[in-house]
C-alpha positions as a LaTeX table, in Angstrom:
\begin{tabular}{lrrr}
\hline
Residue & $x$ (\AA) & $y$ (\AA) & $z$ (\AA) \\
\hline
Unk1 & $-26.96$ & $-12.26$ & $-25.43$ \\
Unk2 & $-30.02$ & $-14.20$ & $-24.16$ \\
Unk3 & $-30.90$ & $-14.89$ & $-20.40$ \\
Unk4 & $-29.26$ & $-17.56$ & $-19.10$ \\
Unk5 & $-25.64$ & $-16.54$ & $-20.87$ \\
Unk6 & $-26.15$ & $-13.26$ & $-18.65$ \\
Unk7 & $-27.26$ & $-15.18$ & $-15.79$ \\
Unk8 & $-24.14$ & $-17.18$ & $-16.45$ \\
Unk9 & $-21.87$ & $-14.23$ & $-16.56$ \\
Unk10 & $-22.86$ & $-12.50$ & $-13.93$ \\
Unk11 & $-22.53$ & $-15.50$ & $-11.84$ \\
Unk12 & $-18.85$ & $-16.32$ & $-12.43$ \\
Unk13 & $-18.88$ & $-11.87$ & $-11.52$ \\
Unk14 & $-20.01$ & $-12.56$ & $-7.99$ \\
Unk15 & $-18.41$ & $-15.74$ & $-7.44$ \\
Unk16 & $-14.63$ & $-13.91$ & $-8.61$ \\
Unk17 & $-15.71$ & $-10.64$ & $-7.03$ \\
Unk18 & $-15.24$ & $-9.02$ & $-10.11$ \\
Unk19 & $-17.02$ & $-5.32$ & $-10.42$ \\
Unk20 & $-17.17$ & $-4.74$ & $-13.65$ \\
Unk21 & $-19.82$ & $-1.83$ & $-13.40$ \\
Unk22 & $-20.94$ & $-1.40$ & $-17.14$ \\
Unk23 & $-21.13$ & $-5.02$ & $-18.37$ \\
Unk24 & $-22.74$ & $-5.82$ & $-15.47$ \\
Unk25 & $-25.37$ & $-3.05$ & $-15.54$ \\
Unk26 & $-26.12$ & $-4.01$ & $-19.06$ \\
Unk27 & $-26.75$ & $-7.65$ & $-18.28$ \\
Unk28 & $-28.73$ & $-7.48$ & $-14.89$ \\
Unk29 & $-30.95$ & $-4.54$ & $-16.95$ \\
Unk30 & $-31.59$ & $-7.67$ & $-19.51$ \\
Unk31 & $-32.54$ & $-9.80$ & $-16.65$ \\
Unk32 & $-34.74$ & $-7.11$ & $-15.30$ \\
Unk33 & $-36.71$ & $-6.57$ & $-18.64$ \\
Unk34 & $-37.12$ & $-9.96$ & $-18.94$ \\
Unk35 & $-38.77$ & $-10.29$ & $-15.99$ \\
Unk36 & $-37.14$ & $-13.40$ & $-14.58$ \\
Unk37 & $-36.14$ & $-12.71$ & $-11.29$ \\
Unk38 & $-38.93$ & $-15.27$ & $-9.71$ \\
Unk39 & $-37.01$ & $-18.30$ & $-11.29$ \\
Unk40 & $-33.40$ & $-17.10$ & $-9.77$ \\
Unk41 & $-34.54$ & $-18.39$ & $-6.30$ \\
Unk42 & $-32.15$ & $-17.17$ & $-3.25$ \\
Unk43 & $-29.94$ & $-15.77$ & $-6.48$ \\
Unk44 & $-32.11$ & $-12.77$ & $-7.21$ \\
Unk45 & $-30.86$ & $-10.95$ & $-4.17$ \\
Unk46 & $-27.36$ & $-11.59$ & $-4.62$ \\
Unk47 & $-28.06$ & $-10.42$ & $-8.20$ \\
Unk48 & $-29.93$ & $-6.97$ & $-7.17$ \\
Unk49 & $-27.22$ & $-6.46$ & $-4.18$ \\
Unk50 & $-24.54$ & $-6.58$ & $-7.41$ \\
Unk51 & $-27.07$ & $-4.67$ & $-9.88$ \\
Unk52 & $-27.72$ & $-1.78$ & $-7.42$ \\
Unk53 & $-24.10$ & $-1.16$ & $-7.29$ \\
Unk54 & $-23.14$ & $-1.62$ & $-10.81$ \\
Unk55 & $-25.98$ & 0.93 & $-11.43$ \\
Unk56 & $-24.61$ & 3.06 & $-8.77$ \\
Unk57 & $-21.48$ & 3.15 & $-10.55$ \\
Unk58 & $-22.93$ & 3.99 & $-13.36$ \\
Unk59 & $-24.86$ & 6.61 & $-12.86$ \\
Unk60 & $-28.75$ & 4.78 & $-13.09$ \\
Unk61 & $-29.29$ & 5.67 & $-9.69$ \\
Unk62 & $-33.64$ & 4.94 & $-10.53$ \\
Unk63 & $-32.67$ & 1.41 & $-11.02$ \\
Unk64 & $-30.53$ & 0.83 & $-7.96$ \\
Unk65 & $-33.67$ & 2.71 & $-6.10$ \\
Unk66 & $-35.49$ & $-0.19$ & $-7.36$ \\
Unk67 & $-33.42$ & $-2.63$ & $-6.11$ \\
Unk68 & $-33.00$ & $-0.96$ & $-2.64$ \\
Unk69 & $-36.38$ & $-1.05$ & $-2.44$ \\
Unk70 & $-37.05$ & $-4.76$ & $-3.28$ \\
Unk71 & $-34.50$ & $-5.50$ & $-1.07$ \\
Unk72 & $-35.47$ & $-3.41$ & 2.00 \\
Unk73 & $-38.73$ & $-5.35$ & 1.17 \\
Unk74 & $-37.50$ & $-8.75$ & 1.78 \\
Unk75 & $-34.39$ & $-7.94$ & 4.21 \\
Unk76 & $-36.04$ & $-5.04$ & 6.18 \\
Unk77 & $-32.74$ & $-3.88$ & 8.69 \\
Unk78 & $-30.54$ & $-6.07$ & 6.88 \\
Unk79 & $-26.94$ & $-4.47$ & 7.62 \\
Unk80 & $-25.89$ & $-5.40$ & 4.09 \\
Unk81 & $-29.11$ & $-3.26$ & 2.61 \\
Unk82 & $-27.84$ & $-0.75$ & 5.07 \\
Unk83 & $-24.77$ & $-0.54$ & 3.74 \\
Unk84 & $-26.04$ & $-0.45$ & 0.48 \\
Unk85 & $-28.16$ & 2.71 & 1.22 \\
Unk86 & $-25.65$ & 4.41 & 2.73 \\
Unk87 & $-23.69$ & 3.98 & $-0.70$ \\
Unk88 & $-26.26$ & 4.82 & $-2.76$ \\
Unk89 & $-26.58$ & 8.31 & $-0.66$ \\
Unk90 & $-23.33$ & 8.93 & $-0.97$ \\
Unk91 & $-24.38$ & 9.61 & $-4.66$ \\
Unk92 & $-26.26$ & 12.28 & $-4.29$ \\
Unk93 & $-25.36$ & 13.74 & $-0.67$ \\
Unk94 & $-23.40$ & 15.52 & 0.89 \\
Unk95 & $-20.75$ & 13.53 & 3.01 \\
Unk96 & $-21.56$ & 15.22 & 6.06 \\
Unk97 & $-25.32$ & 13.53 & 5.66 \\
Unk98 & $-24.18$ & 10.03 & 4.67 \\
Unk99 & $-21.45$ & 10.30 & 7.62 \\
Unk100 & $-24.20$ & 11.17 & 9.92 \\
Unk101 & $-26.47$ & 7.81 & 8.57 \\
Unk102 & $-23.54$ & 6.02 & 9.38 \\
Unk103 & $-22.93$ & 7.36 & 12.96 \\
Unk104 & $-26.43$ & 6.37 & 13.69 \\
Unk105 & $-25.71$ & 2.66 & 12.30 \\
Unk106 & $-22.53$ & 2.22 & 14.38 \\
Unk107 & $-24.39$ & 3.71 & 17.46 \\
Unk108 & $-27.24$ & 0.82 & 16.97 \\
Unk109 & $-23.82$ & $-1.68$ & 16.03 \\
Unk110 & $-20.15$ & $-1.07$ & 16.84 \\
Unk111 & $-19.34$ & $-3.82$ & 15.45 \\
Unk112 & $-20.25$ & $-3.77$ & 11.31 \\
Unk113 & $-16.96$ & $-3.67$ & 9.79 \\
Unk114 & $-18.53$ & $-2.28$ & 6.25 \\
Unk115 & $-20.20$ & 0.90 & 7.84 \\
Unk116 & $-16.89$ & 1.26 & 9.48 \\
Unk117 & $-15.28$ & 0.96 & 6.45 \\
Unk118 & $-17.37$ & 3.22 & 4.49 \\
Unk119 & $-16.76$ & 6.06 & 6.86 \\
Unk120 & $-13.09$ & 5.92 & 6.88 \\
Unk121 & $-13.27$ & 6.16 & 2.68 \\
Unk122 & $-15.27$ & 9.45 & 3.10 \\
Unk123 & $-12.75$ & 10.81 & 5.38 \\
Unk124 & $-10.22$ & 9.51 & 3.09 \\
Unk125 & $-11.61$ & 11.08 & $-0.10$ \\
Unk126 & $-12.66$ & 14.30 & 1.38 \\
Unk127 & $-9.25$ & 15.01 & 2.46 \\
Unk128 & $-9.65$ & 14.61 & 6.32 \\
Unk129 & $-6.67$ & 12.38 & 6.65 \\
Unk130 & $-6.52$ & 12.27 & 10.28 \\
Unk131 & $-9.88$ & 11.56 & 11.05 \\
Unk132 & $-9.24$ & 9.06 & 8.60 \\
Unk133 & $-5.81$ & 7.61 & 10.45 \\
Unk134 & $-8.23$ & 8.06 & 13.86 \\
Unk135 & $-11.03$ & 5.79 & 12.58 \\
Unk136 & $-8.86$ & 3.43 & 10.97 \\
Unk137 & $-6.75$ & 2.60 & 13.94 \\
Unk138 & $-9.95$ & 2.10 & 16.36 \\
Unk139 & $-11.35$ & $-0.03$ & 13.53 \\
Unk140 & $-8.23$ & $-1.91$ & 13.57 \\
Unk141 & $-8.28$ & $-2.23$ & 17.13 \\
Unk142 & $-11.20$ & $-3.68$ & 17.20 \\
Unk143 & $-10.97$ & $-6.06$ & 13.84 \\
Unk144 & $-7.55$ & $-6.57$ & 13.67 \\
Unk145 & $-7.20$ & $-9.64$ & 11.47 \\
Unk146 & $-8.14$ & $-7.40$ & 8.54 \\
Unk147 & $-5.76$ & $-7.49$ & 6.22 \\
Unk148 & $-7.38$ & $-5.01$ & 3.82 \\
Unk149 & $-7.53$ & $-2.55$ & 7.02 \\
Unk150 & $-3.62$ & $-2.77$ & 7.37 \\
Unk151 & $-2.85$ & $-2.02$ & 3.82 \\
Unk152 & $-5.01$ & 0.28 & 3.59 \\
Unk153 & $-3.64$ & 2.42 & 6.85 \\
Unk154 & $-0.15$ & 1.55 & 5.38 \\
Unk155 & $-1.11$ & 3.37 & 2.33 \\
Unk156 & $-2.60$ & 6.47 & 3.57 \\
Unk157 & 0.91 & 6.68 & 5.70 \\
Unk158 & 2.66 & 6.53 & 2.85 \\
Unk159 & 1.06 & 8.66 & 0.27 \\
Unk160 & 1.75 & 11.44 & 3.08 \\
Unk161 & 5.45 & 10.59 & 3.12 \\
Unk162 & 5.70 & 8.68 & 6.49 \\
Unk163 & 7.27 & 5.92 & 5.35 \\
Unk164 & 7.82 & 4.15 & 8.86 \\
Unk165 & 4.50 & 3.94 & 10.32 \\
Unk166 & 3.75 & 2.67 & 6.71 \\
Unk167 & 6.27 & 0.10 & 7.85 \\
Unk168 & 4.78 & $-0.70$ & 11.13 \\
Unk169 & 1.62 & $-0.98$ & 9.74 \\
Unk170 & 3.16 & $-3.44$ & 6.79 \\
Unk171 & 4.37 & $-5.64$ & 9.43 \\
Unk172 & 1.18 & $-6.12$ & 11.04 \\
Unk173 & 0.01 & $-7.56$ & 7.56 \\
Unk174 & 3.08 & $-10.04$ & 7.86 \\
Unk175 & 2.07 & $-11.11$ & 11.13 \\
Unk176 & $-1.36$ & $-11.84$ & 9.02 \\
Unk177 & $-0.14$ & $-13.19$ & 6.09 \\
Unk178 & 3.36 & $-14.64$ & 6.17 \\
Unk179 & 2.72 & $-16.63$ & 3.20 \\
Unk180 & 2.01 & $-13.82$ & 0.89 \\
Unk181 & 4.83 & $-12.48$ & $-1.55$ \\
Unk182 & 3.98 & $-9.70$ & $-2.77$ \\
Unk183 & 2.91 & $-8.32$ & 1.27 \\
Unk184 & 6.95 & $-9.18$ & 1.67 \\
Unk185 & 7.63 & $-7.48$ & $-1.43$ \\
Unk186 & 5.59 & $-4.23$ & $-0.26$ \\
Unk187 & 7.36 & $-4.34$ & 3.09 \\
Unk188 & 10.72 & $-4.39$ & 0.98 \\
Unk189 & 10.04 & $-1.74$ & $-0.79$ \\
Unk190 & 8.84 & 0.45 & 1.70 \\
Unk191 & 11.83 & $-0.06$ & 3.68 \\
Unk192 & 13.60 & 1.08 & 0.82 \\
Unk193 & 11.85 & 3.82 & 0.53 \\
Unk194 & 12.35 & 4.57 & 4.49 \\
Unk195 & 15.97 & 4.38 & 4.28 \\
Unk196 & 16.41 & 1.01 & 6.08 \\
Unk197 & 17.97 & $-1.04$ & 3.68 \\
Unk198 & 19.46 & $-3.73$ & 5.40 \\
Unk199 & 15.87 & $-4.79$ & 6.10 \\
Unk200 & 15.04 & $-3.94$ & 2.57 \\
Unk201 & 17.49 & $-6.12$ & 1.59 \\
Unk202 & 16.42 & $-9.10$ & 3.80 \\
Unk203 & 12.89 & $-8.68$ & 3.10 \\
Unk204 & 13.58 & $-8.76$ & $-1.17$ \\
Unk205 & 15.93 & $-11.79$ & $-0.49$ \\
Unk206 & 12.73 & $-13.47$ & 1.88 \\
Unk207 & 10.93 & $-12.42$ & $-1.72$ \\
Unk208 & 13.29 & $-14.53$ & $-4.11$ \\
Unk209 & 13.43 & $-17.43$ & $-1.32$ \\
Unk210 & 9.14 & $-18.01$ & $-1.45$ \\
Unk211 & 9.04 & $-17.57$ & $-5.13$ \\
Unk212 & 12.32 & $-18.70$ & $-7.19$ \\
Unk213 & 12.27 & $-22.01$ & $-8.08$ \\
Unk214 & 12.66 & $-24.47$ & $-11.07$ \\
Unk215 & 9.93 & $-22.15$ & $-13.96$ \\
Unk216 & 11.17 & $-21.11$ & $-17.02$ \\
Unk217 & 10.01 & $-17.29$ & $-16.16$ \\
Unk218 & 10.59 & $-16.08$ & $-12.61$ \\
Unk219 & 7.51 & $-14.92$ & $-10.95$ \\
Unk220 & 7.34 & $-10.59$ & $-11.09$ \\
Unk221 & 7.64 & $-10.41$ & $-7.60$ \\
Unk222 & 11.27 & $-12.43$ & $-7.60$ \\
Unk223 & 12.13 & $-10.36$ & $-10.46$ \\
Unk224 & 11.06 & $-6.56$ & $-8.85$ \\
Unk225 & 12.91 & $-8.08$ & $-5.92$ \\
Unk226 & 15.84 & $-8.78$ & $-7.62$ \\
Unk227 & 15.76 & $-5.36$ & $-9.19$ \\
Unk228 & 15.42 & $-3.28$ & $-6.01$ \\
Unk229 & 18.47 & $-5.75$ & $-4.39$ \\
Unk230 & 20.38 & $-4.30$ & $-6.83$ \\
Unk231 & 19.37 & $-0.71$ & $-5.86$ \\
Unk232 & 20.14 & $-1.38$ & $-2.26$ \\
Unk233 & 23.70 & $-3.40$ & $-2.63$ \\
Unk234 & 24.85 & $-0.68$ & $-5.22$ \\
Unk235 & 23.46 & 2.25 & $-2.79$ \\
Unk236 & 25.13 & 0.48 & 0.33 \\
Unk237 & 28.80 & $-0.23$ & $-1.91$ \\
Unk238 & 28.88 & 3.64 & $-2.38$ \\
Unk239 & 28.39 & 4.75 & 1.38 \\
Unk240 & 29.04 & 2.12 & 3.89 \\
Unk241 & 27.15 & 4.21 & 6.08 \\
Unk242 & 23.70 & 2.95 & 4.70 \\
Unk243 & 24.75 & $-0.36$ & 5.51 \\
Unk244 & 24.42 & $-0.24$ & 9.81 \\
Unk245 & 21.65 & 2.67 & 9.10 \\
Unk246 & 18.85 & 0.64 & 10.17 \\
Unk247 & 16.37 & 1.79 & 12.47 \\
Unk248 & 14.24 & $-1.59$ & 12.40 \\
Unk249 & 18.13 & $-2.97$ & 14.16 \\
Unk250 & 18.45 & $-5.05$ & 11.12 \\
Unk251 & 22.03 & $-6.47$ & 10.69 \\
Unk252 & 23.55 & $-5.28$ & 7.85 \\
Unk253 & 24.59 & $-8.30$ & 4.84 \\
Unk254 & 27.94 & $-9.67$ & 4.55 \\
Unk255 & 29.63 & $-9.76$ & 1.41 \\
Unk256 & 27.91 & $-6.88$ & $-0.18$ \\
Unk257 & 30.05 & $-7.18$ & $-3.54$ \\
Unk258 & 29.15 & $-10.67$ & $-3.97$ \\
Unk259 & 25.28 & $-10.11$ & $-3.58$ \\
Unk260 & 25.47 & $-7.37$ & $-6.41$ \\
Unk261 & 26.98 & $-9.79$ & $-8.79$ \\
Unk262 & 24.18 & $-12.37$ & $-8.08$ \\
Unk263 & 21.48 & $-9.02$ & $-8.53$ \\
Unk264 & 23.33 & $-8.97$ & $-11.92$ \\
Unk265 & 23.53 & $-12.36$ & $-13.03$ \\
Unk266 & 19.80 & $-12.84$ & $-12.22$ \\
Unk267 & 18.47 & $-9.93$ & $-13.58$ \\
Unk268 & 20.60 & $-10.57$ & $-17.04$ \\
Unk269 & 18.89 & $-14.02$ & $-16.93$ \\
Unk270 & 15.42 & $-12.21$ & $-16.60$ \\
Unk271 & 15.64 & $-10.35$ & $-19.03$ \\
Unk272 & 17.35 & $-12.17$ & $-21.55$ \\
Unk273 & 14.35 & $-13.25$ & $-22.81$ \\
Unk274 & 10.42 & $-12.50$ & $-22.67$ \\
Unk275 & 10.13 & $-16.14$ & $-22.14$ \\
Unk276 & 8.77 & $-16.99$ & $-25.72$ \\
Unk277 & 11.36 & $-19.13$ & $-27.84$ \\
Unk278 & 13.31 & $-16.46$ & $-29.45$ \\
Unk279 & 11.99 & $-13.98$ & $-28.33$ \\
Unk280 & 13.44 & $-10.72$ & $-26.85$ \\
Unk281 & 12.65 & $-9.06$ & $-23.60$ \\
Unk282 & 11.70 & $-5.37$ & $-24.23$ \\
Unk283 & 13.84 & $-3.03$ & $-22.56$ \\
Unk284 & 17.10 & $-5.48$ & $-22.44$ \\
Unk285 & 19.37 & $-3.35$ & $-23.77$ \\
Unk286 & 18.15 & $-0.33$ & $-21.01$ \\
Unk287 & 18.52 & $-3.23$ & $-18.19$ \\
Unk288 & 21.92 & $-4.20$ & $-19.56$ \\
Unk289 & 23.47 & $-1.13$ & $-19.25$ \\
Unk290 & 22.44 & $-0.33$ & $-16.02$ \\
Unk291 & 23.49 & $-3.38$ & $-14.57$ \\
Unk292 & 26.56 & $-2.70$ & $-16.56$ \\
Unk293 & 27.07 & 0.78 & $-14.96$ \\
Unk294 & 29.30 & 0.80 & $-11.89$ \\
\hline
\end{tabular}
């Protein structure tokens, strides 16, 4: 590959935020050798910022040095460079030294979301979960239009089993991002997973409303939603109790019966076909019988 095809490349990388560690180690290492840098202009530090941490990544922790160091050079207390070291120590320290770097950074300013944010991932990863949950919510308290922040506080609820702070923490993200389907879809499916599922059932019908429409294939989140409506409407036909079990005070759905048979039709439609003239979903028979199955 010559120059300017990497160049190129890693270009469309940055502007798609796409961290492809290896290509993109191999291609900025051809720009390096070729000693072009001086001809990027205000590119070059965009491109070492990506090379150091493709090379982080992947393991050629002499040539991120080298871009650290060029860019301490030209951006000397740059919070991005900052940020960047603190990664790059990660590497090689011990989390207990690269959490201490970052204390020092938040001391000199509260307010940079990515040393934040690199803290709560070594709690995270080292197994302190509620240091983790501790940092997180003060972050969020203090930047709480991040998205990413609510998710990701969401997840660490759930992947310890406590499904409804994983649901408050969802609906902060809806609050955020209305217009999102597959945020409505995650809310769904966590209050499935919670046991509320008359608002399981209103958020995967919220699902089918923002995404069904006139295509020849339904979106995936209209059909996961129509797959997990028919988990709830069967689960609520076999113990009316589920039905007014809902501790978000969600009403429960009239005409339960008829809302299966819709689940049904739909997902028979789905999967009658993988879209492609003649051609055969895979699974159809397995997804037949169950919707089949009383």
């Amino acid at each position: 590959m010559n120059v300017q095809s990497a160049l190129d490349q890693l270009a469309t990388y940055r502007a798609q935020n796409t961290r492809i560690s290896q290509d993109i180690f191999e291609k900025g290492a051809l720009i390096l050798q070729k000693n072009v840098l001086h001809k990027m202009g205000d590119e070059s530090w965009s491109f070492l910022e990506q090379l150091a941490l493709a090379a982080i990544d992947v393991g050629r922790l002499e040539v991120s040095d080298q871009c650290l160091r060029t860019l301490n050079d030209k951006f000397p207390g740059s919070p991005r460079v900052e940020c960047l070291t603190g990664i790059r120590m990660e590497a090689t320290e011990t989390p207990e030294v690269a959490l201490k770097y970052y204390a020092e950074l938040l001391e000199a300013d509260p307010t940079n979301a990515a040393i934040w944010k690199r803290r709560i991932s070594i709690f995270r990863r080292t197994g302190k979960i509620d240091k983790a949950v501790h940092e997180l919510s003060q972050y969020l308290d203090t930047f709480y239009t991040d998205v990413e922040g609510w998710l990701e506080l969401s997840d660490i609820y759930a992947t310890c089993n406590q499904y409804e702070y994983s649901l408050q923490s969802l609906m902060h993200v809806l609050l955020l991002a209305p217009q999102n389907p597959f945020y409505v879809l995650q809310v769904a499916e966590t209050a499935y997973t919670a046991g509320d599922l008359p608002l399981s059932i209103k958020m995967f019908l919220t699902v089918v409303d923002m995404t069904d429409g006139d295509d020849c294939e339904p979106p995936v989140e209209s059909t996961a939603a129509w797959d997990y409506r028919a988990c709830c409407t069967r689960r609520m036909a076999r113990d009316a109790r589920l039905a007014t079990n809902s501790p978000s005070n969600t009403p429960p759905p009239k005409n339960v019966e008829i809302l299966d048979e819709l689940a049904t039709e739909r997902l028979r439609v789905v999967y009658s076909s993988s879209g492609e003239r003649g051609g055969i979903a895979k699974g159809r028979e397995e997804v037949f019988a169950w919707v089949a199955s009383p």
